[in-house]
C-alpha positions as CSV (number, residue, x, y, z in Angstrom):
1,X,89.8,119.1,80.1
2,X,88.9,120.0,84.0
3,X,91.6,118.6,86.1
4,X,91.2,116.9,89.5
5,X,90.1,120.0,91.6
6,X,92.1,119.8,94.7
7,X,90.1,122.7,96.5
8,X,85.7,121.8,96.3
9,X,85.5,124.9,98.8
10,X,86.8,127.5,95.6
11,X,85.7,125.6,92.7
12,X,82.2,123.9,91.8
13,X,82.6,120.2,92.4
14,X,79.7,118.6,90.0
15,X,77.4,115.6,90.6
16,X,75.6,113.3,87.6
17,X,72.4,113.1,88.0
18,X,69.9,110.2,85.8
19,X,69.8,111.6,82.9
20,X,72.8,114.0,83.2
21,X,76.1,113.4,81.2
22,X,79.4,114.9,82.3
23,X,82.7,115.6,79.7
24,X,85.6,114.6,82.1
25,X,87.6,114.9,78.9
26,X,86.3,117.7,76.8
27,X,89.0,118.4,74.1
28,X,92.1,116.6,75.1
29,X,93.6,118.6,72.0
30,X,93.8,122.1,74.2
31,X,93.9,121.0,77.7
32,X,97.2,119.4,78.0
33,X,99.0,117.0,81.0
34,X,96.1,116.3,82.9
35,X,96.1,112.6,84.1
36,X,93.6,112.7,86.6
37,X,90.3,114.2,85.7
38,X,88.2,116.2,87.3
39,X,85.7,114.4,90.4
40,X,82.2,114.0,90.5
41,X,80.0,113.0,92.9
42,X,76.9,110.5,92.0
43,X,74.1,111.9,92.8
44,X,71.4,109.8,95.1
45,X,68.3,108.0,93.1
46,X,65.2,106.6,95.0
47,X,64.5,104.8,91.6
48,X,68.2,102.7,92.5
49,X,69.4,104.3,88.9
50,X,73.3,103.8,89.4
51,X,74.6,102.7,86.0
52,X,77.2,104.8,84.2
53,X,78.3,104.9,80.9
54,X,81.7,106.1,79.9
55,X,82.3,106.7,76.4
56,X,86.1,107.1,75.5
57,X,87.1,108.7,72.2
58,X,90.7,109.8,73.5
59,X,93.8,108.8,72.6
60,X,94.8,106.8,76.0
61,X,93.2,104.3,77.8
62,X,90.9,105.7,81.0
63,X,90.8,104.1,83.9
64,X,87.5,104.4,86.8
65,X,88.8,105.8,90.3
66,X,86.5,105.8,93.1
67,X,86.6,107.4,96.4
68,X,84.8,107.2,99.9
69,X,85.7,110.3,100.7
70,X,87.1,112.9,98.0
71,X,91.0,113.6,98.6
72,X,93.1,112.8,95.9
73,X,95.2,110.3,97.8
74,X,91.5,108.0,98.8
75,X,91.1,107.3,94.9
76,X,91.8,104.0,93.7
77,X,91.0,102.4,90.8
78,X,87.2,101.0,90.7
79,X,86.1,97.6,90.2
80,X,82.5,96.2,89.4
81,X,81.8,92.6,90.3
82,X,85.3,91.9,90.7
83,X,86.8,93.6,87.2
84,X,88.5,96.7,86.8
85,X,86.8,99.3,85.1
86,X,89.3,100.2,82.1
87,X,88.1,101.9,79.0
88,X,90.5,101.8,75.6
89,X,90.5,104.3,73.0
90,X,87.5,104.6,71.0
91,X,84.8,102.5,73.6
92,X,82.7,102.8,76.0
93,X,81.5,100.9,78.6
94,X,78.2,100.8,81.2
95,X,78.8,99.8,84.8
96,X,77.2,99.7,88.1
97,X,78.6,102.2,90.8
98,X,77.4,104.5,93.4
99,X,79.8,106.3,93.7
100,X,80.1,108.6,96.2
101,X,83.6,109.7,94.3
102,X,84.4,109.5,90.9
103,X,87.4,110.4,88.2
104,X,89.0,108.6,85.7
105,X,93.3,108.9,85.4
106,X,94.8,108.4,82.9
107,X,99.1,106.7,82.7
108,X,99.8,109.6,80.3
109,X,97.8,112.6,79.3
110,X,95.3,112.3,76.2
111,X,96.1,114.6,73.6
112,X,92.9,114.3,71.4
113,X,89.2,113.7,72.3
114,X,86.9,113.2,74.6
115,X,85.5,111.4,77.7
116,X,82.2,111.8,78.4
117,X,80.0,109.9,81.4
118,X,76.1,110.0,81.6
119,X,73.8,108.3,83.8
């Protein structure tokens, strides 16, 4: 699984586009004790197209962080309309948020599956 990449100006820092899906968590099985995933940014849409979906088929429970700027001490867990955005093993969930920073962390590192967001 890509980690939290602490340096965008040597590594490609991705953005989800409509239509686009991203693996945060692409085989928990090989990566191992990564808690924070790696960021994305969400990409702008005239259309007003700022629904994600997370689909979680790891092992731990994810949870949403958003950031207004991206450094890895600005992210805190994200809310929509008041409720944290929390996702148990085995289900996904569709939520408003524009972003502009996004990860999901984890309380211990997944072992198995994946985590997988799409707009």
């Amino acid at each position: 699984m890509p980690s939290y990449i602490t340096s965008p100006a040597t590594q490609q820092v991705n953005a989800l586009y409509p239509g686009n899906s991203l693996a945060l968590v692409n085989d928990a099985s090989k990566d191992t004790g990564v808690t924070k995933t790696i960021q994305f940014a969400v990409g702008p849409d005239p259309l007003g197209n700022y629904r994600l979906t997370l689909n979680n088929t790891t092992n731990q429970t994810a949870t949403v962080n958003q950031a207004a700027s991206d450094a890895d001490a600005n992210y805190q867990p994200y809310s929509d309309e008041g409720t944290a955005i929390t996702l148990a093993t085995n289900t996904s969930k569709t939520f408003y948020c524009a972003g502009p920073w996004i990860r999901c962390s984890f309380s211990s590192a997944p072992t198995s599956g994946n985590l997988v967001v799409s707009r």
